[in-house]
PLY file of the C-alpha trace (Angstrom):
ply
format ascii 1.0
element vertex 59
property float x
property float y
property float z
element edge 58
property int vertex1
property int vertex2
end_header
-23.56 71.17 -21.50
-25.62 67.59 -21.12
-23.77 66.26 -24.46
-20.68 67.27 -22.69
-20.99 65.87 -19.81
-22.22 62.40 -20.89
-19.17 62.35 -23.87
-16.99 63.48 -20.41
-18.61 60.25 -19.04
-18.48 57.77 -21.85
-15.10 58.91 -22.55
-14.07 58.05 -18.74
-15.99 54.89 -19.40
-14.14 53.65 -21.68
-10.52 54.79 -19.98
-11.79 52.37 -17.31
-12.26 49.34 -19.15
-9.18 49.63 -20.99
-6.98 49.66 -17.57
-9.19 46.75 -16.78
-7.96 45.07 -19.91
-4.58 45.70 -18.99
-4.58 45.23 -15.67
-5.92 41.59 -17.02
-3.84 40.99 -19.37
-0.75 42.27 -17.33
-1.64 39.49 -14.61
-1.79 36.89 -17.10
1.48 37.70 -19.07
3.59 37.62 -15.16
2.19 34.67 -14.81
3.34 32.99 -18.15
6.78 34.47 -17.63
7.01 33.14 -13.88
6.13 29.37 -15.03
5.80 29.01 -18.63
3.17 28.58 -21.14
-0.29 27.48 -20.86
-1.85 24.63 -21.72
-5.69 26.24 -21.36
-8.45 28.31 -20.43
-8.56 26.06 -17.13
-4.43 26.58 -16.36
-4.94 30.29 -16.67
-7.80 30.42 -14.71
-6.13 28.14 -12.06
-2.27 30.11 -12.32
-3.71 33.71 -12.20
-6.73 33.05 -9.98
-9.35 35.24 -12.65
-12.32 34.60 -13.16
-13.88 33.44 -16.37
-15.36 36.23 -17.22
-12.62 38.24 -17.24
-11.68 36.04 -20.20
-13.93 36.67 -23.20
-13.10 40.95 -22.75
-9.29 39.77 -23.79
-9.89 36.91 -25.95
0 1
1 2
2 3
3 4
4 5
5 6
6 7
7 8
8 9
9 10
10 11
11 12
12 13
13 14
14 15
15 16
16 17
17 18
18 19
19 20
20 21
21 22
22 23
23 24
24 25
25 26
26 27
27 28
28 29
29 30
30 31
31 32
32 33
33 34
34 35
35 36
36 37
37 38
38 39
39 40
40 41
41 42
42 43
43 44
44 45
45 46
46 47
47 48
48 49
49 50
50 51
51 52
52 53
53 54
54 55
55 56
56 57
57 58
């Protein structure tokens, strides 16, 4: 029942991050087709607002 439970959880776990991901990456692609391509890290960061550490999960 324990094994279950914590595949259950690390299952969920990883569910979670993924919608993170795309959630990310979903921001980032609206805001290149609103206003174009970017030029780097810094223009993304300043167009869609993210953080930098959202960054290296999608890079």
């Amino acid at each position: 029942m324990i094994d279950s439970s914590k595949s259950e959880m690390d299952e969920l776990e990883k569910t979670l991050r993924d919608l993170y991901l795309l959630a990310i990456a979903e921001q980032i692609v609206t805001e290149r087709q609103q206003r174009g391509e970017y030029k780097s890290l810094i223009d993304i960061k300043q167009r869609t607002g993210l953080p930098f550490t959202t960054y290296h999960h999608i890079a």
